[in-house]
C-alpha positions as CSV (number, residue, x, y, z in Angstrom):
1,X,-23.1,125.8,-145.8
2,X,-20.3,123.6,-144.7
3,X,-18.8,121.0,-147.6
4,X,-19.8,117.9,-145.6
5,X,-22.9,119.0,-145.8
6,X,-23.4,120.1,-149.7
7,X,-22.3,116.7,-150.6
8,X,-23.7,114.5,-148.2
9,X,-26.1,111.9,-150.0
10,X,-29.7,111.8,-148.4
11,X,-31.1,108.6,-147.3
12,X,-33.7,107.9,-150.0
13,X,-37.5,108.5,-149.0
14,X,-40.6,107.1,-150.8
15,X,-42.0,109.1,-153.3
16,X,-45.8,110.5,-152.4
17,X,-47.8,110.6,-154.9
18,X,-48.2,113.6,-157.6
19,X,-51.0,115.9,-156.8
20,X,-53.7,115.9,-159.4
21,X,-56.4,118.7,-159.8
22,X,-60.2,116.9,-160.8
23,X,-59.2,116.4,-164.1
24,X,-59.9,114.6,-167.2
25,X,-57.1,113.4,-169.8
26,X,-54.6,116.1,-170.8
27,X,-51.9,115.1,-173.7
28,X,-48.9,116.9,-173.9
29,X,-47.1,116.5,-177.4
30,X,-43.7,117.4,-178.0
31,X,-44.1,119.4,-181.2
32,X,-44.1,118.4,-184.9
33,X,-46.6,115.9,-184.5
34,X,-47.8,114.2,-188.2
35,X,-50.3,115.9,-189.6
36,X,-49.8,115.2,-193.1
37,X,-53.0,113.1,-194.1
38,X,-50.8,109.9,-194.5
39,X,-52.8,108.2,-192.3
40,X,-50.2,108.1,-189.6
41,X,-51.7,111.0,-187.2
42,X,-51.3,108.4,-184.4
43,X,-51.1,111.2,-181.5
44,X,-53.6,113.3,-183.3
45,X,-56.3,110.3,-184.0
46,X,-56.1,109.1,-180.7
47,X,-56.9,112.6,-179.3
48,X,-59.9,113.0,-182.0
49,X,-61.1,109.6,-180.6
50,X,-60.9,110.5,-176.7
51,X,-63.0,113.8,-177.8
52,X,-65.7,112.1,-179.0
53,X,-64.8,110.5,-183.3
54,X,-67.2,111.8,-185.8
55,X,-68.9,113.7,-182.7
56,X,-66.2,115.3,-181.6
57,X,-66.5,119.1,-181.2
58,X,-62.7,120.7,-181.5
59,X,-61.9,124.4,-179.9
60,X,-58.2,125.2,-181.7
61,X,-56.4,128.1,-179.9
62,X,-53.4,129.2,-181.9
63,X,-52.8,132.3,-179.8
64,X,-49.0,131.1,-179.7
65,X,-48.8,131.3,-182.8
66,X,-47.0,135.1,-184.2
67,X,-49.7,133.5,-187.4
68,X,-52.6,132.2,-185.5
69,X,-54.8,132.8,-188.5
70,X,-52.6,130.7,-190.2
71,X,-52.2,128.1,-187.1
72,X,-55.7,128.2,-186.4
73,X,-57.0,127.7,-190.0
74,X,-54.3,124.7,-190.2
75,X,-55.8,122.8,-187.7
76,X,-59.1,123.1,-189.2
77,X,-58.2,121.5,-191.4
78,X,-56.4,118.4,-189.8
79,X,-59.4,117.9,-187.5
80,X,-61.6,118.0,-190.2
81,X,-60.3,115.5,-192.5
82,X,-59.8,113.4,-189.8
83,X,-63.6,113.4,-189.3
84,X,-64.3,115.5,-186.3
85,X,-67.8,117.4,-186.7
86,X,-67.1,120.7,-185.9
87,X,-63.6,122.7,-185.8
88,X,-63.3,126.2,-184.9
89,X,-60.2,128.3,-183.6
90,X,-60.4,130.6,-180.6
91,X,-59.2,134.4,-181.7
92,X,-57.5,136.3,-178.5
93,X,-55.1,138.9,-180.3
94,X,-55.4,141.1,-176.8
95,X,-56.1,140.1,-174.0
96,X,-59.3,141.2,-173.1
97,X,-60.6,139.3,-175.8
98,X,-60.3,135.9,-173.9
99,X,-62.5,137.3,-171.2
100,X,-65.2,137.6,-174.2
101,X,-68.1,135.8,-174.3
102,X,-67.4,134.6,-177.9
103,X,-64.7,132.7,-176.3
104,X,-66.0,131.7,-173.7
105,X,-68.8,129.6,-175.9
106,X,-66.6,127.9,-178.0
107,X,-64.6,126.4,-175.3
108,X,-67.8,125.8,-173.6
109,X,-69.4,123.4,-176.1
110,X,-66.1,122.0,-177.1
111,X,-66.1,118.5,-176.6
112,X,-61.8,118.5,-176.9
113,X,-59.7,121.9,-176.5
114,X,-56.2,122.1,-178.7
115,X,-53.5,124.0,-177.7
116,X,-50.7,124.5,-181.0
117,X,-47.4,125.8,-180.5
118,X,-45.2,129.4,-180.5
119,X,-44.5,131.5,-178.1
120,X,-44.9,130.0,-174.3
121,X,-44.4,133.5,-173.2
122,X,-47.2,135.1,-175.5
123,X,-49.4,131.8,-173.9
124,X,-48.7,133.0,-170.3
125,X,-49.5,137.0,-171.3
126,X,-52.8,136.5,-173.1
127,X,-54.4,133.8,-170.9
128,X,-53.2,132.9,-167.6
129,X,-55.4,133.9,-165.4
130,X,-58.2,134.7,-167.9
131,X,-61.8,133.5,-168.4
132,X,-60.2,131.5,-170.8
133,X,-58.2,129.4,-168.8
134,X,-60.8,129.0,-165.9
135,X,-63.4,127.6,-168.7
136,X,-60.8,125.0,-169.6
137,X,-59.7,124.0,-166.4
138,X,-63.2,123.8,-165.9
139,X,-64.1,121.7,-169.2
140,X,-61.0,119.0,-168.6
141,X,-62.4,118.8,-164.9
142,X,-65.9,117.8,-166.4
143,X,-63.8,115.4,-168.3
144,X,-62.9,117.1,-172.0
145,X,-59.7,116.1,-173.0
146,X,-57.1,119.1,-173.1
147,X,-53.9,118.3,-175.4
148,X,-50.9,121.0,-176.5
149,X,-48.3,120.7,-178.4
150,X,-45.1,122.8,-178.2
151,X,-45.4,125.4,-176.3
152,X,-49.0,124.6,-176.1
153,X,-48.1,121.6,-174.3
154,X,-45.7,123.5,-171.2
155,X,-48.7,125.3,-170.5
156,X,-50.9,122.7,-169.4
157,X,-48.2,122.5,-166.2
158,X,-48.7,124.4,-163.2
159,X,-45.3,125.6,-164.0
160,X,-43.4,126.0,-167.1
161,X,-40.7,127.6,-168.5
162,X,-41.5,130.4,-170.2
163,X,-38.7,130.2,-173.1
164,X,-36.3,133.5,-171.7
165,X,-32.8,132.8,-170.9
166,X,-30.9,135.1,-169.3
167,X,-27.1,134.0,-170.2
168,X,-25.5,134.2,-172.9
169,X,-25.1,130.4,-173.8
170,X,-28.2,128.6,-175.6
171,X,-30.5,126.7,-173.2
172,X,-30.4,124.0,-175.9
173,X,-27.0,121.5,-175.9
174,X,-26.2,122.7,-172.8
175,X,-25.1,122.0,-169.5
176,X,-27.3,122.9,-166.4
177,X,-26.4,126.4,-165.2
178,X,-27.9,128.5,-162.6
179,X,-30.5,131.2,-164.5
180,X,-30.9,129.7,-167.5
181,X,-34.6,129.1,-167.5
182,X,-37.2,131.0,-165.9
183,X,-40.9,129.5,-164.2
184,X,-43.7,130.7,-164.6
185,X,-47.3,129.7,-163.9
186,X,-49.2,127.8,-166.4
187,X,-52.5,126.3,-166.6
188,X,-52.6,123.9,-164.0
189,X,-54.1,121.0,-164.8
190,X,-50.8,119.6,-164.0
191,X,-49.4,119.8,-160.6
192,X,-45.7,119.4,-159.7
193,X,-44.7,118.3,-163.4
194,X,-43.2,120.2,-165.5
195,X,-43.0,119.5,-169.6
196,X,-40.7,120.5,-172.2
197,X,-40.9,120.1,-176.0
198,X,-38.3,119.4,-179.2
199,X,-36.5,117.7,-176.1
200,X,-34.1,115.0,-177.7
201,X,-34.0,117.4,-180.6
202,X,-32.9,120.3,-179.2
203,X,-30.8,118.8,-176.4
204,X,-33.1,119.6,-173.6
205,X,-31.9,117.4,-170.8
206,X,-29.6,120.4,-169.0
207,X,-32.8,122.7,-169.1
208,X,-35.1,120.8,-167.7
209,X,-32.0,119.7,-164.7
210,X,-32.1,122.8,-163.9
211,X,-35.3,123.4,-164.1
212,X,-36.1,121.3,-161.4
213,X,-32.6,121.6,-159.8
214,X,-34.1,125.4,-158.6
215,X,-37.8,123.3,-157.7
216,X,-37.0,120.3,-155.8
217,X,-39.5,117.3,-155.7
218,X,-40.9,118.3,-159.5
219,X,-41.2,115.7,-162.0
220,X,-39.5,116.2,-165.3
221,X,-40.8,115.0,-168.4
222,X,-39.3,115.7,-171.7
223,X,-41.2,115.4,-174.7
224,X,-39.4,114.4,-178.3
225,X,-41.0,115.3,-181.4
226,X,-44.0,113.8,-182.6
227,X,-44.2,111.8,-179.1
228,X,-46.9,112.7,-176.7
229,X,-48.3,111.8,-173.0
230,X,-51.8,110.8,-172.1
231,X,-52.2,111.5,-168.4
232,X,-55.6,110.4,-167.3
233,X,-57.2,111.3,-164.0
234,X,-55.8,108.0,-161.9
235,X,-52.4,109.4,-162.5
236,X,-51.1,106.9,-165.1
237,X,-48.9,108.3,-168.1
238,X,-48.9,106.5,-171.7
239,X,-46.1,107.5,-173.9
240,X,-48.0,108.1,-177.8
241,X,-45.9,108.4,-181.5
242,X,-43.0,107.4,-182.5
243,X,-40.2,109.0,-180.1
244,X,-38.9,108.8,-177.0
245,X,-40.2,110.2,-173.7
246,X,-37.6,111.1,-170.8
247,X,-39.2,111.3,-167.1
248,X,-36.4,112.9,-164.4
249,X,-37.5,112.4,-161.1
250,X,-36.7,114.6,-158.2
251,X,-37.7,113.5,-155.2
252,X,-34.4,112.3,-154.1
253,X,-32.4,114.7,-156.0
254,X,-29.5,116.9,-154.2
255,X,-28.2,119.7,-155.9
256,X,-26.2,122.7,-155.5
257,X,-28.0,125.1,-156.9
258,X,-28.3,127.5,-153.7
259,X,-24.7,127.9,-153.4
260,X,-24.2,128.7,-157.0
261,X,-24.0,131.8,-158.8
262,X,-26.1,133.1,-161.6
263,X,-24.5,131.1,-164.6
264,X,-22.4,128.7,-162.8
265,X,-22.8,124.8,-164.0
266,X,-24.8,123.2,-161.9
267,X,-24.5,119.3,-159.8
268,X,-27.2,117.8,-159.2
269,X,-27.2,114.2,-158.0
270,X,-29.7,111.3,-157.1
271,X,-31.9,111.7,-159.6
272,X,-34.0,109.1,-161.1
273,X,-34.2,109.2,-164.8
274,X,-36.5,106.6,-167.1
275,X,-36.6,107.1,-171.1
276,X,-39.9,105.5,-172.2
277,X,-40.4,104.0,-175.7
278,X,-44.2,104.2,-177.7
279,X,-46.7,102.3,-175.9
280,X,-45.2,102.2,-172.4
281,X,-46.8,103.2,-169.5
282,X,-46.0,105.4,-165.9
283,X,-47.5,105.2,-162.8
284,X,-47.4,109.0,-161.8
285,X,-48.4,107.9,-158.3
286,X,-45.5,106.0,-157.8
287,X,-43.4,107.1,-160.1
288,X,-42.5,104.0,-160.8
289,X,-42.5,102.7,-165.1
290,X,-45.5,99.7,-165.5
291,X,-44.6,96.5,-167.0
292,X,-40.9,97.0,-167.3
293,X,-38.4,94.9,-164.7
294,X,-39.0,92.0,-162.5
295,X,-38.5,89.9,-165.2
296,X,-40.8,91.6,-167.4
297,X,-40.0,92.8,-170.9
């Protein structure tokens, strides 16, 4: 490829909408969400409501967890005192257990399904493609609310990254290079997103770049702690807790990435990028912010 054409700028094109699965809301949470009983489980009461208050019937599944008895039991715990009706955790140690029928129930007569965070690759080896995950992309599609949080919250995209890193530097702090995350499938209930967690924390930004540097056309969204996404079924995002959220678009983006070698820095260019305080909101259709600009404030 010539160097006139690596570098030339595209001419920018409208952004078609972001594919959506029938689905019903699914909230992403960037990890370390309060859970303390202070009374300031903003994300957590907000998901509790949307599954139904007093009513609500919570299926936990801590398989991500290297202690999901502990995980599991934990959450219990929160839901419980935060007046949920029933709470019980999903138990998948192998996984042929999450094609059991014990499973199976539990997600069935959940009224909301919680996802906690650990490992995303011990997510993607016990459950993709299970019973499991059918019944609750089947559940959210009936309209149950799905949230994660962590790791639990990159599954919920049709891709995510599944936490190996196959250069030497940290993916955390870091500057995009070629190879330093890997995709895998996730759950789908989101399609051509892709979520990561701990993001201003841990210095995510060059991950995610290249994340999507690899995947043109994704949209990024990075998730600070104890910050979370509600994505309802007409597409629109509301940023929930006290953090920040950061959106990369990549529709327009240009990148070298193809003429790279594996652990090279990467430049990517024409990129939109939107950070998004509590409360705000984001058309995913558009991919445009709502209420911000034009005057607005």
């Amino acid at each position: 490829m010539s160097e006139r054409t690596s570098t030339a700028q595209a001419p920018a094109v409208a952004s078609a909408p972001t594919r959506r699965v029938r689905q019903g809301p699914v909230m992403p949470i960037g990890g370390a969400e309060k859970k303390g009983g202070d009374g300031d489980e903003t994300i957590l009461t907000r998901f509790l409501e949307l599954a139904g208050g007093s009513s609500a019937r919570i299926a936990v599944i801590p398989t991500a967890s290297e202690e999901a008895a502990e995980a599991g039991e934990r959450y219990v715990k929160v839901f419980s005192k935060l007046g949920a009706a029933d709470v019980e955790w999903l138990r998948v140690e192998q996984r042929p257990d999450a094609n059991e029928e014990e499973a199976l129930r539990l997600l069935r007569e959940a009224t909301g399904i919680f996802i906690t965070g650990g490992a995303q690759a011990t997510l993607v080896a016990l459950l993709a493609g299970t019973e499991t995950m059918e019944m609750i992309r089947l559940r959210n599609a009936e309209g149950v609310v799905v949230a994660g949080t962590s790791a639990g919250a990159s599954i919920l995209s049709a891709h995510l990254m599944s936490g190996e890193n196959f250069l030497p530097e940290n993916s955390n702090d870091a500057a995009p290079r070629k190879g330093m995350v890997h995709l895998v499938a996730g759950f789908g209930l989101l399609q051509d997103v892709i979520v990561d967690q701990h993001f201003s924390q841990r210095g995510r930004l060059g991950r995610l770049m290249a994340a999507f540097a690899a995947n043109p056309g994704l949209l990024g969204i990075g998730l600070d702690e104890d910050t979370a996404v509600l994505i309802t079924n007409e597409g629109m995002l509301e940023v929930l807790g006290s953090g920040v959220v950061t959106v990369v678009d990549g529709r327009n983006s240009i990148s070298d990435y193809y003429e790279r070698e594996v652990g090279e820095v990467l430049t990517v260019v024409n990129s939109h990028l939107f950070m998004l305080g509590p409360g705000r909101r984001f058309d995913l259709d558009s991919r445009q912010p709502i209420g911000i600009g034009e005057g607005q404030a």
